[in-house]
C-alpha positions as CSV (number, residue, x, y, z in Angstrom):
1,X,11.2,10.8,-17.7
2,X,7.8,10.3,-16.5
3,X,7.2,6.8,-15.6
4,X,3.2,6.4,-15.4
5,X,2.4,8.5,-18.1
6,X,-1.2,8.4,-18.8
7,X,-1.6,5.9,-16.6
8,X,-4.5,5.4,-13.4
9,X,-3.8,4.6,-10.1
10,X,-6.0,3.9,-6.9
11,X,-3.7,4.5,-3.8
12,X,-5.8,3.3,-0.3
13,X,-4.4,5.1,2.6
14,X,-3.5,7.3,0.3
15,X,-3.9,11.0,2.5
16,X,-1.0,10.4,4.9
17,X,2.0,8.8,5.5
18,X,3.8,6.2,3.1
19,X,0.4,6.5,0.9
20,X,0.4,10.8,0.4
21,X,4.2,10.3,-0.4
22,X,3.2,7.9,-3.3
23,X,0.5,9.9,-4.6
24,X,2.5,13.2,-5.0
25,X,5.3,10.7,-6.5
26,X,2.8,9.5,-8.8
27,X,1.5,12.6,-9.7
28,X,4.9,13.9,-10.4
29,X,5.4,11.1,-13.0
30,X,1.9,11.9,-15.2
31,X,0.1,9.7,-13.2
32,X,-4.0,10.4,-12.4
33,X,-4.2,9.2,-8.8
34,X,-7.9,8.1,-7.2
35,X,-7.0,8.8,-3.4
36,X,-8.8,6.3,-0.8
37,X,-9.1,7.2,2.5
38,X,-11.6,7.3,5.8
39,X,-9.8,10.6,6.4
40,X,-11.7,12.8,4.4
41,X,-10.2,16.2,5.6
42,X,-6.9,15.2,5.0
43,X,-7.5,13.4,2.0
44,X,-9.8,16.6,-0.2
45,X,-6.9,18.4,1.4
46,X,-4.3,16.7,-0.6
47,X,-6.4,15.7,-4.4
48,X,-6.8,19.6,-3.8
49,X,-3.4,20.5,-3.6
50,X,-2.2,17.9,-6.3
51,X,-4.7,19.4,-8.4
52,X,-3.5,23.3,-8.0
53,X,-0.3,22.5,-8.7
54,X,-1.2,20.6,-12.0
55,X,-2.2,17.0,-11.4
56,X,-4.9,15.3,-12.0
57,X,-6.7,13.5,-8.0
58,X,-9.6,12.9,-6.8
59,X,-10.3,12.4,-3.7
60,X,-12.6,8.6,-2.6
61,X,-13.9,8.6,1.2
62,X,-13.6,4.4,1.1
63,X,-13.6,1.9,3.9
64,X,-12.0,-0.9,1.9
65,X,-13.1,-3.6,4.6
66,X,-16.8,-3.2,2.9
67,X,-17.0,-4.6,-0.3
68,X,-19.9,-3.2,-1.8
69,X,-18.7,0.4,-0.7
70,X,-14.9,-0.7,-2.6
71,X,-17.2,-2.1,-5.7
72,X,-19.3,0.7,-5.8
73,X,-15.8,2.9,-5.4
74,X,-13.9,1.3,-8.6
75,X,-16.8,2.0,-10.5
76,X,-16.4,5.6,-9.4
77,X,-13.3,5.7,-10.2
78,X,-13.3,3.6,-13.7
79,X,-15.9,6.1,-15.2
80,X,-14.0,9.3,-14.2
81,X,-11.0,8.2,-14.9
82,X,-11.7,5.8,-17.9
83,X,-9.0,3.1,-16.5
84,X,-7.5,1.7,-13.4
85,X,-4.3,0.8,-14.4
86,X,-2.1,0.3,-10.6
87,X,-3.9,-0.4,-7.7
88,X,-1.7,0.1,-4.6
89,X,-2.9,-1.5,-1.6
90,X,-1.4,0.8,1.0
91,X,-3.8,1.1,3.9
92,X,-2.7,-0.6,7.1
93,X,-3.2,0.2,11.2
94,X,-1.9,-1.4,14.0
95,X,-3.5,-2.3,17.5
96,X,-0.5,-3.9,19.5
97,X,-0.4,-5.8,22.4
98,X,0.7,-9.3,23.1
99,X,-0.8,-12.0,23.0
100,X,-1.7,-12.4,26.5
101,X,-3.5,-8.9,26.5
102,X,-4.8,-8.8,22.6
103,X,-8.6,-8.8,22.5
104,X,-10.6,-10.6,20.1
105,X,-11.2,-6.6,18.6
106,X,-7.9,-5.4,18.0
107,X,-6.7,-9.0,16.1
108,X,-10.0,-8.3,13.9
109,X,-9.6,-4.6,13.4
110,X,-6.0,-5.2,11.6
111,X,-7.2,-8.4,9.6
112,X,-10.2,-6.8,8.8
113,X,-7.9,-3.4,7.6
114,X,-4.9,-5.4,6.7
115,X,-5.6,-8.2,4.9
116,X,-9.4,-8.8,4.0
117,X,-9.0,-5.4,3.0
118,X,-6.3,-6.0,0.7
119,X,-8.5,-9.0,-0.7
120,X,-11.6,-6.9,-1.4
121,X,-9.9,-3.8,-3.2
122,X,-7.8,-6.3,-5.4
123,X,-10.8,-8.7,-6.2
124,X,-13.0,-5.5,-7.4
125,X,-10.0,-4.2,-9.2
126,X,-9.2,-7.4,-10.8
127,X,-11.6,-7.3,-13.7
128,X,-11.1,-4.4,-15.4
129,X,-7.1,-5.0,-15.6
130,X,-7.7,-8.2,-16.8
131,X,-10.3,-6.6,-19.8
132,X,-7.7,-4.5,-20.4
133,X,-4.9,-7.4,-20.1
134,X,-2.4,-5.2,-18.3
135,X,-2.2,-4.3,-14.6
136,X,0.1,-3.5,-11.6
137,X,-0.7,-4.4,-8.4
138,X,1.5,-3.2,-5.5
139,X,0.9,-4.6,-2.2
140,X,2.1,-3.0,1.2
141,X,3.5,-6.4,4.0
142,X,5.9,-5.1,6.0
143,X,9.4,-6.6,7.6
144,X,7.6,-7.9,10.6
145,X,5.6,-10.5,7.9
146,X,9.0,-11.6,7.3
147,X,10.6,-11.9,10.6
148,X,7.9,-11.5,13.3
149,X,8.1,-9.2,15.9
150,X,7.2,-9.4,19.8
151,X,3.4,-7.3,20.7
152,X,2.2,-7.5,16.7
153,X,0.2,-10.9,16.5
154,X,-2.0,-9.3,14.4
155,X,-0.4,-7.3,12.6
156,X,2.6,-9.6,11.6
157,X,0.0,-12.2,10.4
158,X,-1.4,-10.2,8.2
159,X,1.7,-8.4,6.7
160,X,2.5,-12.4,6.4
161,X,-1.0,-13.2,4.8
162,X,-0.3,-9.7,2.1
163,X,2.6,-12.0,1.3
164,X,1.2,-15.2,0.5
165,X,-1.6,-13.4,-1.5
166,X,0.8,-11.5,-3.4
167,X,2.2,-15.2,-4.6
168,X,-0.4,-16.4,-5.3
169,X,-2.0,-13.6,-7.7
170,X,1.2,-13.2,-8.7
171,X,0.3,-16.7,-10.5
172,X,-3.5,-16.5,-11.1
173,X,-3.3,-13.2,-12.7
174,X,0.0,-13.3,-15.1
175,X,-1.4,-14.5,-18.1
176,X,-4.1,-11.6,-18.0
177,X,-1.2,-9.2,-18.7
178,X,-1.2,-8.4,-14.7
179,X,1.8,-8.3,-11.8
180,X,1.3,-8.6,-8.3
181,X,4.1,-7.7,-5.9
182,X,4.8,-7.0,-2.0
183,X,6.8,-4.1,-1.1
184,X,8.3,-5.0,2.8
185,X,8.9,-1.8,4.7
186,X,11.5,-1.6,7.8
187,X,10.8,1.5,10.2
188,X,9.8,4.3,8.3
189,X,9.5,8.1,9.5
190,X,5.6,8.1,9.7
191,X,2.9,9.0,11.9
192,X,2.6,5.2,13.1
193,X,6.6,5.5,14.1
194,X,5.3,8.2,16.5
195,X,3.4,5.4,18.4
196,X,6.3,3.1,19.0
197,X,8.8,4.0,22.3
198,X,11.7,6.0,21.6
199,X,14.0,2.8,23.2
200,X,12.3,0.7,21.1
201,X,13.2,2.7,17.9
202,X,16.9,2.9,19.6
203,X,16.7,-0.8,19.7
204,X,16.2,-1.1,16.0
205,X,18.5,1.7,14.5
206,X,21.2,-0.3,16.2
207,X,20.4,-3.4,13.7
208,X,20.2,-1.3,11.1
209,X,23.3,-1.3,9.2
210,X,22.5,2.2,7.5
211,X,21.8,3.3,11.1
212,X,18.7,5.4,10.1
213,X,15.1,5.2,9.7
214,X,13.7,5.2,6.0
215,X,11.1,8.0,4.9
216,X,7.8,7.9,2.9
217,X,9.7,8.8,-0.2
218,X,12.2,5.6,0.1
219,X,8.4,3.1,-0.1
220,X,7.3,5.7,-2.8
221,X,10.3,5.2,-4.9
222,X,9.6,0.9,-4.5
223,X,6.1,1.3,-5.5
224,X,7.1,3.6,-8.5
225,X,10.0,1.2,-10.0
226,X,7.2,-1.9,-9.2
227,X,4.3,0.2,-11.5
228,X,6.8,1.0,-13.8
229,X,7.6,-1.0,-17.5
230,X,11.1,-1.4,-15.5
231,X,9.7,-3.5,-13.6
232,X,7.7,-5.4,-16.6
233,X,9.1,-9.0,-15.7
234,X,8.8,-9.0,-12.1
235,X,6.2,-10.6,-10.3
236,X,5.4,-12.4,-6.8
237,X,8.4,-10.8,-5.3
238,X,8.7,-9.2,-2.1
239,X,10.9,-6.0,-2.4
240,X,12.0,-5.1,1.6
241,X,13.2,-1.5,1.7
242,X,14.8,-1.7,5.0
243,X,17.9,-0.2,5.2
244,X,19.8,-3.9,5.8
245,X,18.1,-4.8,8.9
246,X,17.3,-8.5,9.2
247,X,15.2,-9.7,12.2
């Protein structure tokens, strides 16, 4: 069964990682996916691809901290597409360090990325659900906006700040037909992993009662069930695809 038939998604961050394994997921399940990305090799790379083998992409070179470049992108995307059904706000980085060493540029960069981000793709998207008076908006926090984690001040405040968004669209937007949920991610196999010691990662898989990392296709499967009409009654809840690991 193909969950998203004839359905419209925008997927930011969408040419690697977590993000590429949702929009091939999506694709797989009749879903026309509008690829955002600042990688633009990577990301005609993949609509290409997608589109060879029978799906319908389109590659977007957006920088969703700008506004006008994300409103201008929507409207891109609402008159190829005709609709913009599930927005999935997917695009994250990280700049760690602690506290003691962070610079005022790397707590901006990721809050900037992050979470004002987040804001501006969902406030341009916003609209045309609500004309239409349905809509599925899938957020990406993370474990570490649930439990903190040493080195990420940045980044754990605004995996925390995705959350409290998500809650409270999650009420703003619900009459208008619209859900708004967080999917929390533990360590997934992904080019960002490839950043983080291999002690580190040790550490963790030793909490971890499944006793592996996740991949791309474990978040891909979340975001799928959460754009789905399975998922027709759930709002402002923060899925965490983890494995079991807690703090």
């Amino acid at each position: 069964m193909r969950k998203l038939e004839n359905k419209t998604a925008i997927i930011t961050g969408g040419a690697k990682g977590i993000g590429k394994e949702t929009t091939r997921l999506f694709i797989e399940h009749g879903c026309a996916v509008a690829i955002w990305d600042i990688d633009e090799e990577s990301g005609r790379t993949l609509a290409a691809q997608l589109c060879n083998e029978g799906g319908n992409a389109r590659f977007y070179k957006v920088d969703t901290t700008d506004l006008d470049a994300v409103n201008l992108a929507v409207q891109q995307v609402k008159d190829a597409f005709g609709a913009i059904d599930i927005l999935v706000n997917n695009a994250g980085i990280t700049r760690d360090a602690s506290l003691k060493k962070m610079t005022p540029q790397q707590w901006q960069q990721v809050i900037d990325v992050n979470l004002t981000g987040v804001f501006n793709c969902t406030k341009a998207v916003f609209p045309i659900m609500a004309d239409k008076g349905w809509g599925r908006i899938l957020n990406a926090s993370s474990i570490v906006g649930l439990y903190g984690n040493f080195g990420q001040t940045n980044y754990v405040a605004s995996k925390a700040g995705v959350i409290g968004m998500t809650k409270v669209w999650a009420r703003e937007f619900g009459r208008k037909g619209i859900t708004v949920n967080a999917v929390a991610p533990g360590f997934i196999r992904t080019e960002m992993i490839e950043t983080i010691p291999e002690e580190v990662i040790k550490g963790v898989l030793d909490k971890c009662p499944l006793g592996r990392m996740g991949e791309a296709r474990d978040i891909a499967n979340a975001y799928l069930f959460l754009a789905s009409d399975d998922a027709s009654f759930i709002s402002g809840a923060v899925l965490s695809v983890d494995g079991g690991l807690v703090g």
